[in-house]
Structures are given as C-alpha cells and as structure tokens.
KEZAPA-894910 format. One record per residue (C-alpha): y, z, x; residue number from 1. Coordinates in Angstrom, 2 decimals. Example, Ala and Ser with C-alpha at 12.3 -4.5 7.8 and 13.67 -1.06 7.14 Angstrom:
// KEZAPA-894910
<atom <-4.50 7.80 12.30> 1>
<atom <-1.06 7.14 13.67> 2>
END
This chain:
// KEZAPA-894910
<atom <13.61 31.22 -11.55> 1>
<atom <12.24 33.91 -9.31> 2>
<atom <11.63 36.53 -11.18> 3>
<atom <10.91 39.42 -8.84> 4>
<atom <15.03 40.17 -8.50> 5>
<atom <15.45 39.69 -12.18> 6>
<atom <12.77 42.29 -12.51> 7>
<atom <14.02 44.24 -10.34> 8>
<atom <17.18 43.55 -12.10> 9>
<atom <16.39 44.21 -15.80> 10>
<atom <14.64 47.49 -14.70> 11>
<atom <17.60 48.81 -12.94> 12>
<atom <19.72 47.84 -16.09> 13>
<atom <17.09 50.03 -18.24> 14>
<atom <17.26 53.00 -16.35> 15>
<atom <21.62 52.86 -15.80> 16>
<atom <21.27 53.14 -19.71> 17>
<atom <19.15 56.13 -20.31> 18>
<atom <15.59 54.19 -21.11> 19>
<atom <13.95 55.94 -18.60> 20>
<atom <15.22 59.24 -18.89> 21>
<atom <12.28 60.23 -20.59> 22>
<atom <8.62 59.24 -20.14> 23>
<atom <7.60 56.04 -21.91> 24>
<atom <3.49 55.39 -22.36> 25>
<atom <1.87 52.39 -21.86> 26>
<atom <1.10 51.82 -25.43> 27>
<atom <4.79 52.19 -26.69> 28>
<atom <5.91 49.41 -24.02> 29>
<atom <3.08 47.30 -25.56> 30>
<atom <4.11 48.46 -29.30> 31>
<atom <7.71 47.19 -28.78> 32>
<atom <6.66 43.77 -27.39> 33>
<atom <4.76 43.70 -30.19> 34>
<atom <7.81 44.71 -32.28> 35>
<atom <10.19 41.38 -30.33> 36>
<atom <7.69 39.56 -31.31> 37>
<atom <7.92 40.25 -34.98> 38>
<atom <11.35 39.70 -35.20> 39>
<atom <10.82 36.17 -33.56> 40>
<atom <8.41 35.40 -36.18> 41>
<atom <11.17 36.65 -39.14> 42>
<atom <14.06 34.97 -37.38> 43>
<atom <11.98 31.52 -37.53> 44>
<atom <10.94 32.19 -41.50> 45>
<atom <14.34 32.82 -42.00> 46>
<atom <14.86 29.38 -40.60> 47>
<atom <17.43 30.51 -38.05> 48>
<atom <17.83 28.70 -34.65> 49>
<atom <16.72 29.24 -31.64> 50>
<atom <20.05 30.97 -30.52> 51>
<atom <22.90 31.97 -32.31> 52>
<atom <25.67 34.71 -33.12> 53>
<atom <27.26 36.24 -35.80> 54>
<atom <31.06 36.14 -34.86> 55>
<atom <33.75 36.99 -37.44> 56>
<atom <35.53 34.10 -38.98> 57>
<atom <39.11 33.24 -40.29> 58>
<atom <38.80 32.22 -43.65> 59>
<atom <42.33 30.99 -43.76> 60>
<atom <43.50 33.15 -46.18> 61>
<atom <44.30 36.36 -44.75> 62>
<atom <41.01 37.41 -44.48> 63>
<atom <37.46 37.01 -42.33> 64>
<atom <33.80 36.32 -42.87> 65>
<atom <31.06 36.57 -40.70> 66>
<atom <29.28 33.49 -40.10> 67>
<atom <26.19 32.24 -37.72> 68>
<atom <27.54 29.96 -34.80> 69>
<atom <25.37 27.67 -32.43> 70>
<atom <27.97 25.94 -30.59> 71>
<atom <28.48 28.98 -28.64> 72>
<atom <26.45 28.10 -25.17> 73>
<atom <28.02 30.09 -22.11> 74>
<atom <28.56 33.78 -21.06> 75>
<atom <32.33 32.49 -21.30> 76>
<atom <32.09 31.55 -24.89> 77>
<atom <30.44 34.81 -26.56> 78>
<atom <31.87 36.74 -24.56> 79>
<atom <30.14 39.93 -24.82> 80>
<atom <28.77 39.18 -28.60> 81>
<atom <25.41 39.46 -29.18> 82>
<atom <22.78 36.57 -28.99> 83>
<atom <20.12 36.42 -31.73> 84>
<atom <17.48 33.84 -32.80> 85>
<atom <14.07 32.89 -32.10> 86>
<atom <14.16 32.43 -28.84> 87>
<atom <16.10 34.95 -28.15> 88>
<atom <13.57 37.69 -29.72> 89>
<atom <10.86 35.99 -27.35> 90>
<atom <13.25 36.66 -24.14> 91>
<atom <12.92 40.37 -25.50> 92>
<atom <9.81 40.30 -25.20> 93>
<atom <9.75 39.11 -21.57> 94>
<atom <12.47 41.28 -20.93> 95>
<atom <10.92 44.31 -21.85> 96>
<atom <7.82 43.20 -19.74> 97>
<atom <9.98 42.86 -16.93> 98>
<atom <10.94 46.17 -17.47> 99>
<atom <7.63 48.08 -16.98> 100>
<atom <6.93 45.71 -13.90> 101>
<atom <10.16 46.57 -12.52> 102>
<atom <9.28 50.47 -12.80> 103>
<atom <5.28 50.52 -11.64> 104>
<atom <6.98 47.88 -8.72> 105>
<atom <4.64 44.72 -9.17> 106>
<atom <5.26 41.93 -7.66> 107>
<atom <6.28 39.50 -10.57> 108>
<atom <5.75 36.46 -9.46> 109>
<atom <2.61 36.98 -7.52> 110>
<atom <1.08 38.04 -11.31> 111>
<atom <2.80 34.83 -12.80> 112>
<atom <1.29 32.86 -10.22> 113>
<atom <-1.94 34.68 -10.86> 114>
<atom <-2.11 34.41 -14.25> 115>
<atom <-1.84 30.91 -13.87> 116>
<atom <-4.76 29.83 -12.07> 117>
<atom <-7.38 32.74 -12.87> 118>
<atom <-9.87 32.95 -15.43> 119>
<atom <-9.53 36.14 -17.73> 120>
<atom <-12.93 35.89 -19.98> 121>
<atom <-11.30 38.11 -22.69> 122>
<atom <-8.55 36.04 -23.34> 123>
<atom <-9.14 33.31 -26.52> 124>
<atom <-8.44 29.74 -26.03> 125>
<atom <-4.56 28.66 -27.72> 126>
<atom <-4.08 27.40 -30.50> 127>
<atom <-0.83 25.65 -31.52> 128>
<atom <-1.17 24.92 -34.78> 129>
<atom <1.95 26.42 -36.02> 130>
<atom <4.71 28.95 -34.97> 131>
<atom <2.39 31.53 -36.64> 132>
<atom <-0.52 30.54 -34.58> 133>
<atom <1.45 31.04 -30.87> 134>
<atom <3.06 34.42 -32.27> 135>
<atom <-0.52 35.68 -32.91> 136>
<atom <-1.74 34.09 -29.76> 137>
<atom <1.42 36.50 -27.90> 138>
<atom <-0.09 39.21 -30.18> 139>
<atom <-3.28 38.85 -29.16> 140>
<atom <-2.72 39.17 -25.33> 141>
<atom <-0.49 42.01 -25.61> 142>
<atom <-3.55 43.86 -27.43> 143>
<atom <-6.10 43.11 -24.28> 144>
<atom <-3.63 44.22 -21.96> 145>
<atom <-3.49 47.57 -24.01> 146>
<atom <-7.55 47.26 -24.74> 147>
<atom <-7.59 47.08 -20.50> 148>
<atom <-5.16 50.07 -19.98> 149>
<atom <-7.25 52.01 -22.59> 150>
<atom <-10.38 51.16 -20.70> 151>
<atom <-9.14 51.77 -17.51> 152>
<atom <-9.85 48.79 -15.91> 153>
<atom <-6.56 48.99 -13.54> 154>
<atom <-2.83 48.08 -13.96> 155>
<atom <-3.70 44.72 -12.27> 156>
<atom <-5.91 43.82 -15.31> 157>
<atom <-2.93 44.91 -17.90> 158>
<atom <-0.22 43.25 -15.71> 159>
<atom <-2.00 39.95 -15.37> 160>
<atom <-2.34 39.51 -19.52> 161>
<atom <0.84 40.64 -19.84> 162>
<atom <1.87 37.97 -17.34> 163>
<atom <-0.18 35.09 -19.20> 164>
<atom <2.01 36.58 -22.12> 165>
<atom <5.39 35.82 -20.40> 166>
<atom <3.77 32.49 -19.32> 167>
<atom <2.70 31.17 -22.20> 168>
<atom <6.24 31.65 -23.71> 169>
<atom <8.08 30.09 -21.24> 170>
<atom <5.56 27.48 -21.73> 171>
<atom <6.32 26.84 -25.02> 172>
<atom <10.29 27.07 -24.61> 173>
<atom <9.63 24.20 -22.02> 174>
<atom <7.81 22.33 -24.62> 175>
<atom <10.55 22.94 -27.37> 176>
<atom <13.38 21.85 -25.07> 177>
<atom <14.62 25.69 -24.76> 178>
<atom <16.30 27.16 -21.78> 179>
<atom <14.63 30.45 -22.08> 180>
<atom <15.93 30.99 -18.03> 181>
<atom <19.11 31.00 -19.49> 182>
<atom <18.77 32.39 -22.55> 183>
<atom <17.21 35.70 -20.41> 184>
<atom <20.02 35.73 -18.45> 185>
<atom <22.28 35.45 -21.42> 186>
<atom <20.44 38.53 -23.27> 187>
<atom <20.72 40.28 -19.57> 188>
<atom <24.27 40.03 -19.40> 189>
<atom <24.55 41.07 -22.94> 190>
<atom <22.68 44.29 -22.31> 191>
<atom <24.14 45.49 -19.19> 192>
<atom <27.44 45.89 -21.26> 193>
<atom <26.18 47.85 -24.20> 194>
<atom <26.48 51.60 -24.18> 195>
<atom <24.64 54.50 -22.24> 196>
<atom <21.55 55.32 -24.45> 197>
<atom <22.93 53.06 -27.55> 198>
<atom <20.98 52.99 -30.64> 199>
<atom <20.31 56.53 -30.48> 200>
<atom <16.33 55.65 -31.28> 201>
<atom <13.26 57.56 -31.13> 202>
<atom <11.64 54.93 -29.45> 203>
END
C-alpha cells in the first residue's frame, strides 16, 4: 500500500468534515492516538474480535436486537455501518497519524521507509509479551514523538516515531493474520460518509 495518496486522502476527508476548521496542537493529535489506542486495548479485554459490527437483528418475532456480526467482510456487505474491534481502533490510530502528515505535507512513505532502517536511541527495545505489552510499546512512542516536539528537535524527529508507531502496528497485524490495508480502507470509506462536523466534540 502506498501510503502517500491515502494520506493525502484521509487528510482531505478530515478537512471536507470540519476537523480542521479550527487549529489542532500537536499534543491533542498525540492525545487522541493515545485515546485509539485505549479503546483497542478495552475492545481486546472485552474479548471482541478483531473486526466487527453491531447491525440490528430480526428476532423473528416482530421485533429486533442488536447483535455483533463478523461475517460481514466487504464495503458491499456493511454497507455504510460502522466497523469496530481491535484492529479496527489500531487503524484509528494510523488514521489519525495520517492525518497530521497529510496537513504538515510529509512524505509518508519516505518516513515509513525511514523509520525502518534508522536507529532512534530514545526508542526502547519491543517487547511482545502480551497485547498489553505492544499497546504500551504504541504508547510509549507516541510519548517521544511528543517529548521531541516539546523539545524542539524538528517535525522530522516527531514524524519518524510516529512512523515507527504506524510500523510497528502493521507489523503486528501481519503477524496476527490481519488485513489492516483493508481494514484502513474499510474505516476510510466509513468516514467519508458520516456527517459534516459529527460528534459535535470539543476535541
């Protein structure tokens, strides 16, 4: 996946719904990364899958009931209902990443390449002990790419960690057996249809 157009994409998206009509700092694009990456770490205490949606049942007597549904794979077959799970909090993330590249105009997969073959001395070494352990590892490298924009060492040095972030979870959906290529452009297609502004959030 190249992901300089889907950048490019994602941030246009953002801004055709009001996201950018204000300001946003730094610190809260890193603060709701952080926040994705919470709700990955419920979703998989709650034991839910990796992707799913809550689609409103017959119950075959007159009435519905809302019920979780895996078997629902293609843009065809949700059609226009929300994805949730795991994985799909962790695409969030990315996406949101994406975002911020998209608006400062980096070159996405230059940094992914980067990030890939460089040595950043502040990062820790991963450990995959559990689900916990790569969440806080996610955590972690969001927090030196703030620590770097704080310091002023140069959006290059807060872009790359923030692309070591993105690859490390596509790293681990490869390792799980999880599309996450499609599961961004699933959560893509699902956000270019929902309303102007929605949410109505402070943040």
């Amino acid at each position: 996946m190249k992901m300089n157009k889907f950048a490019a994409e994602v941030h246009q998206n953002a801004v055709e719904h009001g996201w950018w009509d204000e300001e946003r700092s730094f610190g809260e694009i890193i603060a709701l990364c952080h926040s994705e990456l919470s709700e990955a770490l419920e979703e998989y205490r709650a034991k839910r899958p990796m992707v799913y949606f809550v689609v409103e049942m017959d119950d075959g007597k007159g009435g519905t009931y809302l019920a979780i549904r895996e078997d629902i794979i293609s843009e065809e077959d949700f059609a226009g209902e929300k994805p949730e799970g795991i994985a799909v909090e962790l695409a969030d993330c990315i996406i949101r990443i994406l975002d911020w590249y998209g608006k400062e105009g980096l070159d996405t997969d230059a940094l992914l390449l980067e990030a890939g073959i460089i040595t950043m001395c502040d990062l820790p070494t991963p450990v995959y002990g559990s689900f916990g352990d790569f969440i806080a590892l996610l955590h972690n490298l969001l927090s030196m790419a703030y620590a770097c924009w704080c310091n002023a060492s140069g959006i290059s040095a807060s872009a790359l960690r923030l692309a070591k972030c993105i690859r490390e979870i596509m790293a681990w959906a490869k390792e799980n057996g999880v599309d996450m290529e499609h599961i961004l452009d699933m959560k893509h297609e699902y956000n270019k249809g929902r309303p102007y502004r929605h949410g109505g959030k402070a943040l």
